[in-house]
C-alpha positions as CSV (number, residue, x, y, z in Angstrom):
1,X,78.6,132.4,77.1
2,X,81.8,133.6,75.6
3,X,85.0,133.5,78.1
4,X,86.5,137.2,78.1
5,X,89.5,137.4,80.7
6,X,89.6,141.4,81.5
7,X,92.6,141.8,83.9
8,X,92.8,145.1,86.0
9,X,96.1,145.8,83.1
10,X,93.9,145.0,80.6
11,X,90.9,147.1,81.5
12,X,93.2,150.0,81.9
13,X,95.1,149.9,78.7
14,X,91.9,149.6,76.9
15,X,90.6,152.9,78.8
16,X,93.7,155.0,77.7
17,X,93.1,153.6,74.3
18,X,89.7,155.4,74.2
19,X,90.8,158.4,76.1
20,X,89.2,157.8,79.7
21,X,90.6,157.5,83.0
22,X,88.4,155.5,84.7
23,X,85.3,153.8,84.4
24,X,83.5,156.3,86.4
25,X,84.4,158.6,83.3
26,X,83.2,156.0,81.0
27,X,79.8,156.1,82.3
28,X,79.6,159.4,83.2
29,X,76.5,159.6,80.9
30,X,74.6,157.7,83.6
31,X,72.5,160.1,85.9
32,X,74.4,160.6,89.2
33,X,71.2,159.4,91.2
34,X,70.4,155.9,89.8
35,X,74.4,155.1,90.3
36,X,75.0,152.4,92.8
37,X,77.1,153.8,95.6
38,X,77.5,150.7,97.5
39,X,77.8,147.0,97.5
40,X,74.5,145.2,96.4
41,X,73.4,143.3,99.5
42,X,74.6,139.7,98.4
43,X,76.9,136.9,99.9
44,X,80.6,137.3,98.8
45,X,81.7,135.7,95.9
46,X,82.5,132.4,95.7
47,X,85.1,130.2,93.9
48,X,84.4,128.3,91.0
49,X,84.6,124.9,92.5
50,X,82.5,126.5,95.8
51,X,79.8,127.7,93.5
52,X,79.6,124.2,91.7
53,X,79.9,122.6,94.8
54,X,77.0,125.0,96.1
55,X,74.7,123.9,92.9
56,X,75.3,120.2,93.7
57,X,74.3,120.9,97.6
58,X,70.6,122.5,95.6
59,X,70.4,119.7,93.2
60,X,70.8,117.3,95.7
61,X,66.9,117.8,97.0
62,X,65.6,116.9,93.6
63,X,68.0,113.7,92.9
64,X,70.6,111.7,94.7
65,X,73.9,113.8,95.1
66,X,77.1,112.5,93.6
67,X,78.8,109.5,95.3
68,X,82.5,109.8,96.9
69,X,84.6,107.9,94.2
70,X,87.9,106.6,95.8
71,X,88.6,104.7,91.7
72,X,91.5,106.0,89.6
73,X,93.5,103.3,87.4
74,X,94.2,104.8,84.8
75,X,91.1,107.1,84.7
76,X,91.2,109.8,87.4
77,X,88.4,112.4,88.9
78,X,89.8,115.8,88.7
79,X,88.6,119.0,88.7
80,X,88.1,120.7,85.0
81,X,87.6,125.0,85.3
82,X,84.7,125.2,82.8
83,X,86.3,128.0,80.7
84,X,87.4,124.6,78.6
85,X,83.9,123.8,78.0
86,X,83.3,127.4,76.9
87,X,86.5,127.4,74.5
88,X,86.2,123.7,73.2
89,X,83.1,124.2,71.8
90,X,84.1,127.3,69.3
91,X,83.0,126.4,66.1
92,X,86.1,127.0,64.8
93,X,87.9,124.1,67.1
94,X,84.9,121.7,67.5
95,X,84.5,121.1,64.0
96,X,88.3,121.2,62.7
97,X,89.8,118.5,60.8
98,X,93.1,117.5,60.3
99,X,95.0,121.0,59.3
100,X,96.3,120.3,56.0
101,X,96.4,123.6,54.8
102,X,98.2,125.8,57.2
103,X,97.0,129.0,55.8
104,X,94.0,128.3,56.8
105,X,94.6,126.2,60.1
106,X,96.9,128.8,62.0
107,X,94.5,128.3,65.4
108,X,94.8,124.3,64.9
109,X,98.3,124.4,64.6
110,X,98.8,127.1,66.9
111,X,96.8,125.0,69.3
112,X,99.0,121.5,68.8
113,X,102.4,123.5,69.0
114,X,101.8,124.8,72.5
115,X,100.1,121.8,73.3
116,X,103.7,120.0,72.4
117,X,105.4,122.7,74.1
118,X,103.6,122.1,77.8
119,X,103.8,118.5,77.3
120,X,107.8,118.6,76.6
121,X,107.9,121.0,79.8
122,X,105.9,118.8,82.0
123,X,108.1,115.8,80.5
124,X,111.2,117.0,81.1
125,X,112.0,115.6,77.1
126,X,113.2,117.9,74.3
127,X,110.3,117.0,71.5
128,X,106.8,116.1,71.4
129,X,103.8,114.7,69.0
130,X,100.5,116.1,68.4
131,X,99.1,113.4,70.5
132,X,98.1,110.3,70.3
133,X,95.0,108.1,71.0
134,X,95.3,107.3,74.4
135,X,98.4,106.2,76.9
136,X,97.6,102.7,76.1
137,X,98.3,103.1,72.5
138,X,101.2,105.8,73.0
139,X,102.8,103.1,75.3
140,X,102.3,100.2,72.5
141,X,104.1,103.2,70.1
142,X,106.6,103.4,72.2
143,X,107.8,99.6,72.2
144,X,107.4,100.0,68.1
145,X,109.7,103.0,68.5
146,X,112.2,101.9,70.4
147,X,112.3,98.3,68.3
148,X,113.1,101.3,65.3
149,X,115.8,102.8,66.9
150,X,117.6,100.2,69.0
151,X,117.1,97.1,66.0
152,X,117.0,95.2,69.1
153,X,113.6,92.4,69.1
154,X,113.2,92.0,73.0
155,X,111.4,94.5,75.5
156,X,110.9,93.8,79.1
157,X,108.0,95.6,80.3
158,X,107.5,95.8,84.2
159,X,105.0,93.9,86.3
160,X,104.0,96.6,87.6
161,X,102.3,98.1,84.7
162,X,98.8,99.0,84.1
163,X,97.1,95.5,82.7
164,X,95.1,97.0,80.4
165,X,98.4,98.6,78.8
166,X,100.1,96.0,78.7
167,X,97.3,93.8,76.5
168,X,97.4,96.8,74.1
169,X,100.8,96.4,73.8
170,X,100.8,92.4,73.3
171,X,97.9,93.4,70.6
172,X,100.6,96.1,68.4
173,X,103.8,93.4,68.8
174,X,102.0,90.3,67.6
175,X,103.0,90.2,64.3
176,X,105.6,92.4,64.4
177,X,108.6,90.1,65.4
178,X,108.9,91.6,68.8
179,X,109.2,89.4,71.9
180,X,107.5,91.2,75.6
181,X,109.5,89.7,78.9
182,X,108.2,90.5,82.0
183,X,110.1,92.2,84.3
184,X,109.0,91.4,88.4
185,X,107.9,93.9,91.0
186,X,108.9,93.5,94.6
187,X,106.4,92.3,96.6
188,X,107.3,94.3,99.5
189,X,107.8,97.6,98.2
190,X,106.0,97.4,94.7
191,X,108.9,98.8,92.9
192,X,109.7,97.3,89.5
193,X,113.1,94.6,89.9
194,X,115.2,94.4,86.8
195,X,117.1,90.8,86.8
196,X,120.4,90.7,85.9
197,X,120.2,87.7,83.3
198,X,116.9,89.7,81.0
199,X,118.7,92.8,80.6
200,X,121.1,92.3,78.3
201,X,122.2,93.4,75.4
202,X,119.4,91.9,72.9
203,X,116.9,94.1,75.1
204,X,115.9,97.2,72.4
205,X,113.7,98.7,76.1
206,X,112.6,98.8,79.3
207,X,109.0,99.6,79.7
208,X,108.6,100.9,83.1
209,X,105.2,103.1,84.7
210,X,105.8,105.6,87.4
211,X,103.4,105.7,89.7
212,X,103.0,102.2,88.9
213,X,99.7,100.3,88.4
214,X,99.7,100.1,92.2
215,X,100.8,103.5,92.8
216,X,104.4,103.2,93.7
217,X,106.6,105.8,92.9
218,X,109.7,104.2,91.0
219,X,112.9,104.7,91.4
220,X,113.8,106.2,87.6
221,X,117.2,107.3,88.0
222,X,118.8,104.5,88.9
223,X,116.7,101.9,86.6
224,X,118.2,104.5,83.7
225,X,121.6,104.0,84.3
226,X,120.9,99.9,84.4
227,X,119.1,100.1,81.3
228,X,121.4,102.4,79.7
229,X,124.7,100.3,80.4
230,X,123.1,98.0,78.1
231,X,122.4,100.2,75.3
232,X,118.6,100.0,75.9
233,X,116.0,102.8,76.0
234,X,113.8,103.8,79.2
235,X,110.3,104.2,78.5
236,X,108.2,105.8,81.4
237,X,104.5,105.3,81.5
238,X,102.5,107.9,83.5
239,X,99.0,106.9,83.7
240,X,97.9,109.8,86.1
241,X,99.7,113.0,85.1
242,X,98.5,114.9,87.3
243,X,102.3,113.7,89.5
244,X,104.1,115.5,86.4
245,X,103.2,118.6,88.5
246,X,105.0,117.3,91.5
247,X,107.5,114.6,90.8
248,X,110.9,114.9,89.1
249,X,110.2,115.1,85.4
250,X,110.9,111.3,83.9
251,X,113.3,113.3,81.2
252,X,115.2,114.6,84.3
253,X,115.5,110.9,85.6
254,X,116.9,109.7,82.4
255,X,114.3,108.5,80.5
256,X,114.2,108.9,76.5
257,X,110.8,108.3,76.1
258,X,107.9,109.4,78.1
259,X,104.0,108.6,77.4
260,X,101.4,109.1,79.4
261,X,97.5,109.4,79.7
262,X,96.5,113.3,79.9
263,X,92.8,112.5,80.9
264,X,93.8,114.4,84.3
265,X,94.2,117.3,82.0
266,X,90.7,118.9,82.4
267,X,88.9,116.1,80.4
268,X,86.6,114.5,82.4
269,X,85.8,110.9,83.1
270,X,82.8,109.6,80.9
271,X,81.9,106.5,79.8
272,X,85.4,105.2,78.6
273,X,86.4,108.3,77.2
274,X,87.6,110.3,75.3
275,X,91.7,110.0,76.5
276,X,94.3,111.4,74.7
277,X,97.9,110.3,74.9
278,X,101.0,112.2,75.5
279,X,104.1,111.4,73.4
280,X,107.5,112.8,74.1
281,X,111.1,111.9,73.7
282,X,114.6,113.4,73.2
283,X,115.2,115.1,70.1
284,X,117.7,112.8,68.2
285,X,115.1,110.0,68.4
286,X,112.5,113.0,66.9
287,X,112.3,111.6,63.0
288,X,110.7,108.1,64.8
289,X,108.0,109.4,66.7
290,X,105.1,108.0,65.4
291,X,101.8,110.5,64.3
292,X,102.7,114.3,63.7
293,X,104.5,117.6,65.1
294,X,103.7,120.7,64.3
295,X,106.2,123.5,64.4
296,X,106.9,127.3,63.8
297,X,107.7,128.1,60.6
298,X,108.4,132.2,58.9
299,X,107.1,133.5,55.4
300,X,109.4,135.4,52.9
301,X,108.0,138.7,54.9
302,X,109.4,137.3,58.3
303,X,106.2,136.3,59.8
304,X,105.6,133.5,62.0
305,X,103.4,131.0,61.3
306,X,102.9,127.1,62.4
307,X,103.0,124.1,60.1
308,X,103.2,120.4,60.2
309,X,106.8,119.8,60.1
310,X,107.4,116.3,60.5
311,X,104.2,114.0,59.7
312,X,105.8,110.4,59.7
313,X,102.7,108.1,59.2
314,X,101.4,106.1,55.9
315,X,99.3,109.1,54.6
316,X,102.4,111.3,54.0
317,X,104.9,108.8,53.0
318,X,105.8,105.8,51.2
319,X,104.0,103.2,53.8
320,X,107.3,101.4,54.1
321,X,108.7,104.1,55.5
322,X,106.3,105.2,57.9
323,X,106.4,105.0,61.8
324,X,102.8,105.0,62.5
325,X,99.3,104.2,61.2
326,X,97.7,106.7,64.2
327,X,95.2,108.2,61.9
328,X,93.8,111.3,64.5
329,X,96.0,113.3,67.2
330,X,93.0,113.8,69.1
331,X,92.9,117.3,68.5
332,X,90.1,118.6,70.7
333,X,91.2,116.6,73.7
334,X,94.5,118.0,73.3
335,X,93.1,122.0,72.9
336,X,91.1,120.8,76.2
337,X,94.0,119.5,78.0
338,X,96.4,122.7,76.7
339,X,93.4,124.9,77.9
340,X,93.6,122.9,81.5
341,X,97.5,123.6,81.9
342,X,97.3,126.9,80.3
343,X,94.7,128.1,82.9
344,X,96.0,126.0,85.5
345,X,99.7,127.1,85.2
346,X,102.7,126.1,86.9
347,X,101.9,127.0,90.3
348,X,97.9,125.8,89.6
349,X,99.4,122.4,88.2
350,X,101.7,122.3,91.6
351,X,98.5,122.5,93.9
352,X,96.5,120.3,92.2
353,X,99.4,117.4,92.4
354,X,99.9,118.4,96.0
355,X,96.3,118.2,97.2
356,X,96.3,114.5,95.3
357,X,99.6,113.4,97.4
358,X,98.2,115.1,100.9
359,X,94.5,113.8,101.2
360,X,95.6,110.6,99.7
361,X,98.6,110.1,102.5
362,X,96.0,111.3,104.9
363,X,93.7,108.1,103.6
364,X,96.5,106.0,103.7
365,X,97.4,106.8,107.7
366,X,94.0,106.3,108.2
367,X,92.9,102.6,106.7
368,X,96.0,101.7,107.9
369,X,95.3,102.1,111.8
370,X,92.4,100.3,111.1
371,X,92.1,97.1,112.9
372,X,92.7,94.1,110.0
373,X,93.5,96.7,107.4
374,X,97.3,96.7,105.6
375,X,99.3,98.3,103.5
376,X,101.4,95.8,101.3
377,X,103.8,97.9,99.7
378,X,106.5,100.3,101.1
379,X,107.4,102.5,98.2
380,X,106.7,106.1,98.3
381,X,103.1,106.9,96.3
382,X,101.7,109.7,94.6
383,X,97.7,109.6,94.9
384,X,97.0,105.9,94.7
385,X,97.6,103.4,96.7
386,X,96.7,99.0,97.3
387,X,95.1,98.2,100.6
388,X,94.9,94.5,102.1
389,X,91.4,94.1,103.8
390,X,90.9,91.5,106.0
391,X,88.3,89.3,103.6
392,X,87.5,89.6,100.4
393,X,87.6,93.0,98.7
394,X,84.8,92.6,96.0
395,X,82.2,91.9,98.7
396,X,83.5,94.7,100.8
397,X,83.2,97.3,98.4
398,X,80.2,96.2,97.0
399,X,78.8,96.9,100.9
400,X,80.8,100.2,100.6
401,X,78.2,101.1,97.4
402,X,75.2,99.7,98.8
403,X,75.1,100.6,102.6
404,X,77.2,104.0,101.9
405,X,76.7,105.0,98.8
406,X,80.7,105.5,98.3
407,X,82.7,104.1,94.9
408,X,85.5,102.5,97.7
409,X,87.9,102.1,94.8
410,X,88.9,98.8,92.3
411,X,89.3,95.2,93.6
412,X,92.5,93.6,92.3
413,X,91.4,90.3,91.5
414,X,89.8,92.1,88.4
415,X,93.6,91.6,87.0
416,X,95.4,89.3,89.6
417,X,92.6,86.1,91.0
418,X,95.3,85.0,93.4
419,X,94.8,88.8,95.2
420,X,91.1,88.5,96.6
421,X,91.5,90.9,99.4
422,X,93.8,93.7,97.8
423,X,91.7,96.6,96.4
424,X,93.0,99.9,95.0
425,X,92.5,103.5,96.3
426,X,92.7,106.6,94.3
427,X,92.4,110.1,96.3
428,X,92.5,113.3,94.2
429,X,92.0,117.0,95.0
430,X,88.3,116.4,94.5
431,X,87.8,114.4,97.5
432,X,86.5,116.1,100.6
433,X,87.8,115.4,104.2
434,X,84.3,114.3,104.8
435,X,84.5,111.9,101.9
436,X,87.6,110.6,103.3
437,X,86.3,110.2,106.3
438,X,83.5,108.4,105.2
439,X,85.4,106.1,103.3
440,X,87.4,104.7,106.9
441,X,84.2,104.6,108.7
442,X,82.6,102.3,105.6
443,X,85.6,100.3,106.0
444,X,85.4,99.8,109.5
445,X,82.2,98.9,110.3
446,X,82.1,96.8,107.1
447,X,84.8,94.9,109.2
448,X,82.9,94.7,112.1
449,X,80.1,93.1,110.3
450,X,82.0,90.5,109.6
451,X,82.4,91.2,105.9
């Protein structure tokens, strides 16, 4: 069914255009005696997600409903209005290629300049790509980027980064002559430490994620002005970006290049995909961002119109000159993700981040007056959060899924064998109270069984 938004301003402006008043005058053909005069006798409206939620509660007698999932990581459970399903699959979007020809690509382009627009808004950064494949690959562009601008060889990249990043990243630098250090994270807050004797001046960057991997909130302002006393860059990961709507903007903190994972943007979790990165930095550093930006252009008659401005990969250029290989800008992830924030707006995007940092601090207070339960790590957190259980976490929440039927969250010793008992919890604005408190009551009598 085709989406039509009809406002009250709307409706009315399209009456006057016809020469009504009202609707009543509209239909006045209608015979005055088979005219509804009063409300049809059924329940009041619901909300989107209460109607949804009120299909699941009908499904659930002909298959098992859907589990409580407490598992973010880089790939987060967020709510997604379905208006993007019903725009997304427009012919005119779900088939488009790569819009060569702007005369006939003025939706395409349209689409990825507004798209770059809410991304450099939300980033706090002055200019923006057309997206890239995914935040693991923008953050491996960004180490390229910054070896391009600084002609420095050495990056530190923080401990506390997502794993799975940071293998993507040792994958792009093999053979390109540029050494990854590790920076440390304190092990009582979780907060990245820079040491004194790595940052120097031979460093090009300083590859930092905010929330970290363990959902720390770090401190970007003042790792800026260390990393800028040396004449490095500040690259800020965000793998859920669903905080942009809450936390200060990373551009605001002093970064000069932000990437980050826009899954949370209305795409939903499936299977591994499909992600689409965000790409954004400060607009001297614009002629290195890898892949392509579109931008507003005017014809002789003083139209506007979009283009591709600046396309800086192999394709368009001599290859030696080119920043980037990134052969798609995952263009109907991004129209999905636009869609989400359009429809969402600020205020929407506020609430959403909000509900994610109250019901998850509301988790947090709760696991952690549990008897044998701790939490390592001092640092403020967005949505996600590491828990120390009292035994090992892999057999814990493999009870949680068996005996309660609840997706507890991701043991750590997937990534760090010497951590068998920390496990990581995601909360987002998805997850009932009742989910929640299912989750504490799993973990507690999963303690009292000795698990």
């Amino acid at each position: 069914m085709r989406y039509i938004p009809n406002s009250p301003e709307e409706r009315q402006e399209m009456l006057d255009a016809i020469g009504h008043a009202s609707m009543d005058e509209l239909f006045d053909s209608i015979p005055a005696d088979i005219i509804l005069r009063e409300p049809l006798k059924t329940p009041d409206a619901l909300s989107e997600i209460e109607l949804l939620g009120r299909f699941e509660t009908l499904a659930a007698a002909n298959r098992a409903a859907r589990r409580p999932n407490f598992i973010g990581a880089g790939a987060y459970t967020h709510y997604a209005p379905t208006v993007i399903d019903s725009l997304i699959q427009r012919s005119e979007f779900f088939t488009a290629y790569t819009p060569y020809q702007p005369e006939i690509s003025q939706g395409t382009l349209q689409a990825i300049f507004e798209f770059q627009t809410l991304v450099c808004q939300l980033t706090g950064m002055d200019v923006a790509n057309a997206s890239m494949y995914d935040g693991s690959t923008a953050m491996a562009e960004a180490v390229l980027m910054a070896e391009r601008v600084t002609r420095r060889k050495r990056v530190l990249i923080s401990g506390a980064v997502h794993p799975e990043y940071l293998h993507v990243a040792e994958t792009y630098v093999a053979h390109a002559g540029i050494e990854l250090l590790r920076a440390d994270f304190d092990e009582a807050t979780g907060r990245t430490v820079l040491d004194e004797a790595a940052l120097d001046k031979s460093v090009a960057a300083v590859v930092v994620q905010s929330p970290n991997f363990f959902g720390c909130v770090e401190d970007l302002k003042v790792l800026a002005e260390r990393v800028h006393a040396e004449g490095a860059l500040l690259v800020v990961v965000v793998t859920e970006s669903a905080s942009l709507g809450l936390l200060r903007s990373p551009g605001a903190c002093g970064a000069d290049i932000v990437v980050a994972e826009g899954q949370s943007f209305g795409v939903p979790v499936s299977f591994g995909g499909p992600y689409v990165g965000l790409f954004a930095t400060r607009e001297q550093y614009a002629r290195q961002l890898p892949g392509r930006l579109a931008g507003v252009a005017f014809d002789k008659e003083g139209r506007r119109g979009f283009v591709l401005t600046l396309a800086t990969r192999e394709q368009h250029i001599r290859r030696e000159k080119a920043t980037s290989n990134i052969c798609t800008n995952e263009g109907l992830i991004a129209l999905a993700a636009t869609i989400y924030m359009t429809t969402m707006g600020r205020r929407g995007l506020q609430e959403v981040a909000e509900q994610c940092a109250q019901k998850a601090s509301f988790a947090r207070r709760q696991i952690a007056a549990l008897e044998g339960f701790a939490l390592p790590y001092s640092a403020p957190t967005f949505n996600e959060f590491v828990v120390r259980a009292p035994s090992q976490a892999d057999a814990l929440l493999r009870r949680l899924a068996d005996e309660h039927q609840i997706t507890g969250g991701l043991a750590l010793s997937r990534y760090y064998p010497e951590r068998p008992n920390d496990f990581l919890v995601c909360v987002t604005e998805t997850n009932k109270r009742g989910e929640i408190d299912a989750l504490v009551n799993g973990l507690k009598n999963s303690k009292q069984s000795g698990v």
